[in-house]
ZABA-414171 format. One record per residue (C-alpha): x, y, z. Coordinates in pm, 1 decimal, padded with zeros to 6 digits. Example, Ala and Ser with C-alpha at 12.3 -4.5 7.8 and 13.67 -1.06 7.14 Angstrom:
[pt [01230.0 -00450.0 00780.0]]
[pt [01367.0 -00106.0 00714.0]]
// end
This chain:
[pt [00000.0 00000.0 00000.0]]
[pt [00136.7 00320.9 -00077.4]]
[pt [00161.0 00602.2 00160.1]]
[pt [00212.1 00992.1 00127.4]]
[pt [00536.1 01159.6 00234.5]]
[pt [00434.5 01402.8 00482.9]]
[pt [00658.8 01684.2 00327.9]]
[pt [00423.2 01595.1 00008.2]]
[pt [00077.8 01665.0 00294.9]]
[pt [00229.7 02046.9 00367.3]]
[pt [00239.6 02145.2 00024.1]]
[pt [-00096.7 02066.1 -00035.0]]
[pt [-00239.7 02215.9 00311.7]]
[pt [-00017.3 02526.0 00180.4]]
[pt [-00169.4 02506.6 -00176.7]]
[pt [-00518.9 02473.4 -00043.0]]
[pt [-00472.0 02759.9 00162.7]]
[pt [-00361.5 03006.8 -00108.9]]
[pt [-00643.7 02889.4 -00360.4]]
[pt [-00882.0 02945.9 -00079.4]]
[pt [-00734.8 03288.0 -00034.8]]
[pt [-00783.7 03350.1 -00421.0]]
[pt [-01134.9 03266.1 -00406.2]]
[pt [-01209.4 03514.5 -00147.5]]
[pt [-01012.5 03790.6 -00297.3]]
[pt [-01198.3 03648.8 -00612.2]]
[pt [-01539.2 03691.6 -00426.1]]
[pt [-01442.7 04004.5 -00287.9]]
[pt [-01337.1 04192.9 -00637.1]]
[pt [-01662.4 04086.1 -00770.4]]
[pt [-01900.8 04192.2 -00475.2]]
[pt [-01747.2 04543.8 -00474.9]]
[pt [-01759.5 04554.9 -00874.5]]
[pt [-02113.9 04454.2 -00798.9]]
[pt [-02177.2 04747.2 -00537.6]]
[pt [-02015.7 05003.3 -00822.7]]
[pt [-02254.7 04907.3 -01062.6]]
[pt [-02530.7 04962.8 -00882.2]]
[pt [-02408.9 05298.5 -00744.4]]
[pt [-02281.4 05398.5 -01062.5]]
[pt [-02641.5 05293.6 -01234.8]]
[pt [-02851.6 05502.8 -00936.1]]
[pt [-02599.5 05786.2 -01021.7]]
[pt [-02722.1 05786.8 -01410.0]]
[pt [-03071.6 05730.7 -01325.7]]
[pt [-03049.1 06049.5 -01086.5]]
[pt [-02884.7 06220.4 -01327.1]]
[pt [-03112.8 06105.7 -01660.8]]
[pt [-03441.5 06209.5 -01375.3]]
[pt [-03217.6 06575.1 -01320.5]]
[pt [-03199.3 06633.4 -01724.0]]
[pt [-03571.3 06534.9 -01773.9]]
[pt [-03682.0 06789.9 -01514.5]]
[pt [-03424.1 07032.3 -01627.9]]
[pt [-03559.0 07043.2 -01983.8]]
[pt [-03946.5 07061.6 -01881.3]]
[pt [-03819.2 07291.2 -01708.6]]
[pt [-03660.2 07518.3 -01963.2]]
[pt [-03875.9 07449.9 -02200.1]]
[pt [-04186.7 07598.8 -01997.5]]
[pt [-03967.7 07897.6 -01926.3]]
[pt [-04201.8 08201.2 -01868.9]]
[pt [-04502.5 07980.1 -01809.6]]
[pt [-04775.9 07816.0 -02023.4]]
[pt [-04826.9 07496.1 -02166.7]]
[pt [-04735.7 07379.4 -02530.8]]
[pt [-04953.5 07089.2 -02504.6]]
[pt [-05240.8 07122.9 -02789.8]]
[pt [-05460.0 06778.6 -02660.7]]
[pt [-05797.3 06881.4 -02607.0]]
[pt [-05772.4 07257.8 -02693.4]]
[pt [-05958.9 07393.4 -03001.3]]
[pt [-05806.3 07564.7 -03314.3]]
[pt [-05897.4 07900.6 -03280.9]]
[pt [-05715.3 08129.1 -03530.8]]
[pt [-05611.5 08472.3 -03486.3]]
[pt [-05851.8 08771.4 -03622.9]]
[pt [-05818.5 08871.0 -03946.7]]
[pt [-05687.1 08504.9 -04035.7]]
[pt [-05747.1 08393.4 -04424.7]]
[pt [-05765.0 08038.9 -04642.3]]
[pt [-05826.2 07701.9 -04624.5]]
[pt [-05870.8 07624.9 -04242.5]]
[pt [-05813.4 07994.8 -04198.4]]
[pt [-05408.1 07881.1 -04134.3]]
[pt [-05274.4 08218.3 -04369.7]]
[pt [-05213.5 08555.9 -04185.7]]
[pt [-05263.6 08825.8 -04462.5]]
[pt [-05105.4 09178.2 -04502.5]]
[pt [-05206.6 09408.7 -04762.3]]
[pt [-05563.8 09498.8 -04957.9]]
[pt [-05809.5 09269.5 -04985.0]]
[pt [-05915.5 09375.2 -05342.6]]
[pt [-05532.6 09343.1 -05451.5]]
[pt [-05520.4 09163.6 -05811.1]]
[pt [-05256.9 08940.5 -05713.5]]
[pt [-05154.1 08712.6 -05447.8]]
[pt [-04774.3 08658.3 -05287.6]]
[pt [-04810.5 08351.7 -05060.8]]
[pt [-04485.6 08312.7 -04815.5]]
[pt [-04399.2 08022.3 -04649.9]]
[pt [-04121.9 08090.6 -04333.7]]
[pt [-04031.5 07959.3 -03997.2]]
[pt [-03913.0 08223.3 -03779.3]]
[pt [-03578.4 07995.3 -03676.9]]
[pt [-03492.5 07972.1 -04060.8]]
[pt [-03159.1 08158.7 -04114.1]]
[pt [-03221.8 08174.7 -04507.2]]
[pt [-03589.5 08290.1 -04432.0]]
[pt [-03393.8 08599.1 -04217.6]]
[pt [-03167.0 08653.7 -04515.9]]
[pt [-03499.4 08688.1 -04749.8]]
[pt [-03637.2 08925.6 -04500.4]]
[pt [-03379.5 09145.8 -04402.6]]
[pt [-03294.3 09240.0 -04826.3]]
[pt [-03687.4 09194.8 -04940.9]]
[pt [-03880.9 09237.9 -04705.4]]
[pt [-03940.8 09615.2 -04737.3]]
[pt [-03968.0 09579.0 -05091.7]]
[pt [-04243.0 09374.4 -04993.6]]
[pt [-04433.8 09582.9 -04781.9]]
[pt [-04387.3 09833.4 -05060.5]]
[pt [-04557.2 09722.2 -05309.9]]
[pt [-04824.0 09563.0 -05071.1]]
[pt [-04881.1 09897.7 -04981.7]]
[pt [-04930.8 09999.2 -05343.7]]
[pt [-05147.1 09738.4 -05388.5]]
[pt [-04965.6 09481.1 -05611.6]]
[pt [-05004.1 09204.9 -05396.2]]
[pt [-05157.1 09107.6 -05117.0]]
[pt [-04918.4 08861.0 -04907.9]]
[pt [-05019.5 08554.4 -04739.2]]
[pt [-04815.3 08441.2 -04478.3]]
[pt [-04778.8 08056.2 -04361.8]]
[pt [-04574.1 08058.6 -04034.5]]
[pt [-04443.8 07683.5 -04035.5]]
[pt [-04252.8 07567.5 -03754.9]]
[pt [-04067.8 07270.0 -03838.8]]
[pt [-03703.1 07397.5 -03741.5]]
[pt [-03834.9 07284.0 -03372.6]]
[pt [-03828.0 06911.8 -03463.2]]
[pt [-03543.5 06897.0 -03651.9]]
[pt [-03356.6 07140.5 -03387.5]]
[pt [-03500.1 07098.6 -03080.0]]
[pt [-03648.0 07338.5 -02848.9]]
[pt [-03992.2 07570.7 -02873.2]]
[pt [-03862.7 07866.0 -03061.3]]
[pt [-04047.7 07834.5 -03388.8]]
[pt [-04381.5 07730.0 -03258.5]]
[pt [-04351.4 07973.9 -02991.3]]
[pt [-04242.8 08290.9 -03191.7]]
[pt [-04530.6 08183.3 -03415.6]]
[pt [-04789.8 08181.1 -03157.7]]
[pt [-04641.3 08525.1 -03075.1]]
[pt [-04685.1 08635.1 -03398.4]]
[pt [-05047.5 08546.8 -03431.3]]
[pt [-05072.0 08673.9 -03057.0]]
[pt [-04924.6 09019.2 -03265.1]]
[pt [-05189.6 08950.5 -03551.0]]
[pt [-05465.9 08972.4 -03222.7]]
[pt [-05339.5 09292.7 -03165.0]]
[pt [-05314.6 09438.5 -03471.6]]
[pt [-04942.3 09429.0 -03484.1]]
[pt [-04846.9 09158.9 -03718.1]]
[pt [-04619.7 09349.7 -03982.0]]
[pt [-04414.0 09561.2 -03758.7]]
[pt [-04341.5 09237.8 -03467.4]]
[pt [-04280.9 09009.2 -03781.9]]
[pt [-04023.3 09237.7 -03875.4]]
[pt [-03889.7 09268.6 -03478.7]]
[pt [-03859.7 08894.5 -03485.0]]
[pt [-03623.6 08853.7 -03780.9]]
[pt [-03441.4 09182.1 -03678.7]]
[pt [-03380.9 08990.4 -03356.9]]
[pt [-03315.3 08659.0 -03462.3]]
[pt [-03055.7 08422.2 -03306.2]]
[pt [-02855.6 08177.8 -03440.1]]
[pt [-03087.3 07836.6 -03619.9]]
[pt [-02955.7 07654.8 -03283.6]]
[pt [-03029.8 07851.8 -03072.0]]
[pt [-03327.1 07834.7 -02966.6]]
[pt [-03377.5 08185.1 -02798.7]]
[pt [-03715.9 08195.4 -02919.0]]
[pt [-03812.3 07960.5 -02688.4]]
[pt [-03806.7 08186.4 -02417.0]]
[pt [-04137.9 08326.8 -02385.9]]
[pt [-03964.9 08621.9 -02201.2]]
[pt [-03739.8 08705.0 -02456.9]]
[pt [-04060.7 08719.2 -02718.7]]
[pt [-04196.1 08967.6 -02496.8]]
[pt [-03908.5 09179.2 -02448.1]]
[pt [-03910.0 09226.5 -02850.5]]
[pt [-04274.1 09316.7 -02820.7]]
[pt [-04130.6 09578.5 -02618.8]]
[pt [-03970.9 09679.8 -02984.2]]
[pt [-04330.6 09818.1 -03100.8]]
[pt [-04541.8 10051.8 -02977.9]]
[pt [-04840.1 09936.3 -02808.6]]
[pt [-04774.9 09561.8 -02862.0]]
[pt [-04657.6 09446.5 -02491.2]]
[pt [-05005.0 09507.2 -02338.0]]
[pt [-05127.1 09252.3 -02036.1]]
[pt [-05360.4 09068.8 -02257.4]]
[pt [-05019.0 09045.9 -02528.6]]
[pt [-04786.6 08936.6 -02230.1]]
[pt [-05133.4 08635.1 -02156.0]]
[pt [-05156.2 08590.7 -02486.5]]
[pt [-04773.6 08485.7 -02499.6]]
[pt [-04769.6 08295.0 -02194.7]]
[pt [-05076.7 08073.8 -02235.6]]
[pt [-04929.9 07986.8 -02577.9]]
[pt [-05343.5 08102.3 -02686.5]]
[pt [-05255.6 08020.1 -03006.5]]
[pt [-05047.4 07671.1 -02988.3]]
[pt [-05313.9 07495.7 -03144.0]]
[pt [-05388.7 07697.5 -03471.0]]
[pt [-05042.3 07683.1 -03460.5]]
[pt [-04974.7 07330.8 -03511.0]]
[pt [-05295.6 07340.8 -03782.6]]
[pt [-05080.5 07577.0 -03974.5]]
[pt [-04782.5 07352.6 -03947.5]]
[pt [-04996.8 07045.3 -04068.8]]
[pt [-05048.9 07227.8 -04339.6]]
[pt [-04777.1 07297.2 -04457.9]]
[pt [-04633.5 06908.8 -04427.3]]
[pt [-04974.8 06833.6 -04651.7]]
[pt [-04891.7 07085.9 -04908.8]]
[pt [-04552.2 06920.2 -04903.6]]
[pt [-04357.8 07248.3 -04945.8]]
[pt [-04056.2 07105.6 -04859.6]]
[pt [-03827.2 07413.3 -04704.2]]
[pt [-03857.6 07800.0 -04620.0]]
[pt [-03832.5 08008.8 -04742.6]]
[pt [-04110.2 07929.0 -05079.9]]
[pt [-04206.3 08239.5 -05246.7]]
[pt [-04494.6 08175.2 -05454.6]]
[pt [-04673.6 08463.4 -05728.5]]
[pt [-05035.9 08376.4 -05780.4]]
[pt [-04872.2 07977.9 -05712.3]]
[pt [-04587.5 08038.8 -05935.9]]
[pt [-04223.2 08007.0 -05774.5]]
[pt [-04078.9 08374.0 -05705.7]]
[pt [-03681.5 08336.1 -05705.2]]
[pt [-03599.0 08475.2 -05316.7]]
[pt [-03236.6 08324.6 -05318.7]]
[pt [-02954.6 08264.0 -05550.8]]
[pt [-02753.4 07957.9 -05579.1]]
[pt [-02508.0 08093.2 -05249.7]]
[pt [-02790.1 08040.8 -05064.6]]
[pt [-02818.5 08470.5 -05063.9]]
[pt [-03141.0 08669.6 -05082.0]]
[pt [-03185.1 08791.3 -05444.2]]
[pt [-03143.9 09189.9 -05504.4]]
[pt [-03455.4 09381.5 -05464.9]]
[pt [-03416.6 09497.9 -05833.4]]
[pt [-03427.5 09111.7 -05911.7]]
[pt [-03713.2 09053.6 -05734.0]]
[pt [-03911.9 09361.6 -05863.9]]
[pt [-03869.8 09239.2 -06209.6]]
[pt [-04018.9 08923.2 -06147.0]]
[pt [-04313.1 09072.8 -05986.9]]
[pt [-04317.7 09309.1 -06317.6]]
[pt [-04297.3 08968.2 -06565.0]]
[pt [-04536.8 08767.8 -06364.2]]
[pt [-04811.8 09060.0 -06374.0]]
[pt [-04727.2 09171.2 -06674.1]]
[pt [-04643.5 09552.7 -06619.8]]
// end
């Protein structure tokens, strides 16, 4: 019968020993990797709960709701077309019609606005055209942020007051970089009311912060993803393309522009 050396019996006692050791530092690695994740995941779920409240709360800044469930479309006075979605500017009777599709966060729509736009109003005035405006506000989705839907219910808050023209022209004048959605702030929409006279009354400033408008303002954006427009700004002459922008991507001259006006009319 064999036996075992007892030199042989110490090693292995000694070999045990160290591989039960290596368990338990084994064990112990794992159960504090273990209490990391969880920390670590209750750290991101505070955090992801801290940038959920932080952008419900920015994007209410100043108040209101931009929630349309349940609230009628009720369009602003003097509002024109199909599901009464157009805000017009100029005489009725006028023998033509410029129809202008924009979104107040559009950078190229600024561009257009800025060099045309008081050639525009111009020959509005003398009765060339009457313009229709279609304030879209798609920028929002594709951006993020409030700024186009809420400048737009500003604007028809504007059209309530019989202020349209001059606080469309504020709100280009004004406006911030396409990612930046300044607009947003309902506060900073009411300090450029503060741009024309008689605009920033209290039932403007309620107007503004009860987003009154947010519904007709989502119409009008439904609208304009039925026409299938495509981009702002479209410039349209009795629904024939006007040329607003070169190939740069720059607002035509106002020369250039008069002379299609002149073509299409034929004067």
């Amino acid at each position: 019968m064999g036996t075992t050396k007892p030199g042989k019996k110490a090693e292995r006692r000694v070999s045990a020993r160290e591989r039960m050791a290596a368990e338990r530092q084994r064990r112990a690695a794992a159960e504090k990797r273990r209490r990391g994740l969880i920390v670590g995941g209750s750290v991101v779920a505070v955090l992801a709960i801290a940038a959920t409240v932080g952008i419900v709360v920015g994007n209410s800044s100043g108040g209101g709701t931009d929630d349309v469930r349940g609230r009628p479309v009720t369009p602003p006075p003097g509002a024109a077309g199909p599901g009464q979605t157009v805000i017009p500017d100029g005489r009725a009777d006028a023998p033509a019609v410029l129809t202008v599709y924009e979104d107040f966060r559009c950078p190229f729509c600024d561009r257009v606005e800025k060099t045309l736009g008081p050639t525009i109003r111009q020959l509005a005035d003398a009765g060339r055209f009457r313009v229709e405006y279609h304030i879209a506000s798609f920028l929002d989705d594709r951006l993020g942020g409030n700024g186009s839907r809420r400048a737009a219910n500003a604007a028809a808050c504007a059209q309530q007051a019989g202020k349209f023209r001059d606080y469309h022209e504020v709100l280009f004048a004004n406006q911030p970089d396409e990612d930046d959605d300044a607009f947003g702030k309902r506060s900073r929409l009411l300090d450029l009311a503060g741009k024309v006279d008689g605009l920033r009354t209290p039932a403007f400033e309620a107007c503004v912060n009860d987003s009154t408008f947010a519904p007709w303002v989502k119409a009008v954006e439904a609208d304009f993803v039925a026409k299938d427009i495509g981009g702002t700004p479209t410039v349209l002459l009795d629904g024939r393309p006007v040329t607003v922008l070169d190939r740069g991507g720059n607002a035509v001259s106002p020369d250039a522009f008069r002379a299609q006006v002149d073509q299409a009319l034929g004067t």
